[in-house]
C-alpha positions in Angstrom: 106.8 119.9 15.1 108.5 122.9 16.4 109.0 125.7 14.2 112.4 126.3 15.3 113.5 122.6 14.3 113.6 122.3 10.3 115.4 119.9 8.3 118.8 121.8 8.5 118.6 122.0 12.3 121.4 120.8 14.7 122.2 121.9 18.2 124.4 125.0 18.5 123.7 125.8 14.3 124.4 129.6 14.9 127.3 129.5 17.1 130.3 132.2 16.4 132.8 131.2 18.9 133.4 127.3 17.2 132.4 125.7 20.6 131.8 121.8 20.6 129.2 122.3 23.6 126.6 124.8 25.5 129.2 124.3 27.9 132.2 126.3 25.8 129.9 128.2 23.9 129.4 131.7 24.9 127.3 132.8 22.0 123.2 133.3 22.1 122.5 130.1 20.1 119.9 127.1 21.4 121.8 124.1 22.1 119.0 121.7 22.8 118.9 118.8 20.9 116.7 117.6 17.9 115.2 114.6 20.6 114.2 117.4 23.5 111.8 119.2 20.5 110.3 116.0 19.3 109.3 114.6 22.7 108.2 118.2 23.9 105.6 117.7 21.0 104.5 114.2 21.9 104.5 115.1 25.5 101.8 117.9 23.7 99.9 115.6 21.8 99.5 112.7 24.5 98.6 115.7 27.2 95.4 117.2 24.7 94.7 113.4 23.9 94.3 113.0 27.5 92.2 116.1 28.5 90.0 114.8 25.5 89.8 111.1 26.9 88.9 112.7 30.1 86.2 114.6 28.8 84.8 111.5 27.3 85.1 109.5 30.0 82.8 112.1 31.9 80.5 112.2 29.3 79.9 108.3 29.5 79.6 108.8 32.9 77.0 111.2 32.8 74.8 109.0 30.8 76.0 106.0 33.2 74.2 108.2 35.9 71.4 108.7 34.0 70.2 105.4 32.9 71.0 103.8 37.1 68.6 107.1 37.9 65.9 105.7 35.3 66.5 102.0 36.3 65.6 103.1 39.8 62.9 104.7 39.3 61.1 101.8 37.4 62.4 99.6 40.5 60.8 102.3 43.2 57.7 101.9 40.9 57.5 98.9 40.7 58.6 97.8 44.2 55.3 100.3 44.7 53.2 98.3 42.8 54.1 95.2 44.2 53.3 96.6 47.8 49.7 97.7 46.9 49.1 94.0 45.1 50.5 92.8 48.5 48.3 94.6 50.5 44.8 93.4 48.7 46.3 89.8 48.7 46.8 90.1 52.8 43.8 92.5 53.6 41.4 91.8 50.6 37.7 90.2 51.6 36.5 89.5 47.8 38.7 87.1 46.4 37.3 87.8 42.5 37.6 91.6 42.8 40.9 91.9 44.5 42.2 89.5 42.1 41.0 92.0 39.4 42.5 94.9 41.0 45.6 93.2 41.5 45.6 92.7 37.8 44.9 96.2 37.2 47.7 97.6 39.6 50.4 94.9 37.7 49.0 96.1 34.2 49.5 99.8 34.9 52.9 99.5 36.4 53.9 97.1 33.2 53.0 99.6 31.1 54.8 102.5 33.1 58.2 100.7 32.5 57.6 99.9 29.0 
């Protein structure tokens, strides 16, 4: 809370003149009410929650970024693999060899993503 408002606090405490109002008061004396303080602070404490929600939200979306740029990376390698096991089913000549090479080429790009 502020340090001006303390549990003896009231609008216009200080004022010499016996005015009712900052309106009739002619003094140097702080007539803003008890409410204006208290939702000052909370407007202060909702604005710092805020920044700090905002910092975590980049954060999460920082790693959100990260993980889709790993995902596609395993899908570009894999997409690769699936291309060159593509190519020796089309193009291959010996069936027991490409067969084995296919094997090879999924193996390799299993273990990649693992």
């Amino acid at each position: 809370m502020n340090k001006i408002i303390t549990a003896d606090y009231f609008p216009g405490k200080a004022c010499q003149c016996e005015a009712r109002s900052s309106y009739e008061c002619g003094c140097d004396v702080d007539w803003t009410p008890v409410e204006v303080y208290k939702l000052r602070e909370d407007a202060k404490q909702l604005a710092d929650r805020l920044t700090a929600l905002e910092r975590e939200r980049d954060e999460w979306k920082k790693a959100a970024f990260e993980i889709i740029e790993e995902l596609e990376r395993e899908r570009d390698e894999a997409r690769e693999a699936l291309m060159k096991i593509e190519d020796l089913f089309i193009d291959g000549t010996d069936i027991y060899a490409d067969r084995e090479n296919m094997g090879t080429i999924a193996r390799k790009a299993l273990e990649g993503a693992k």
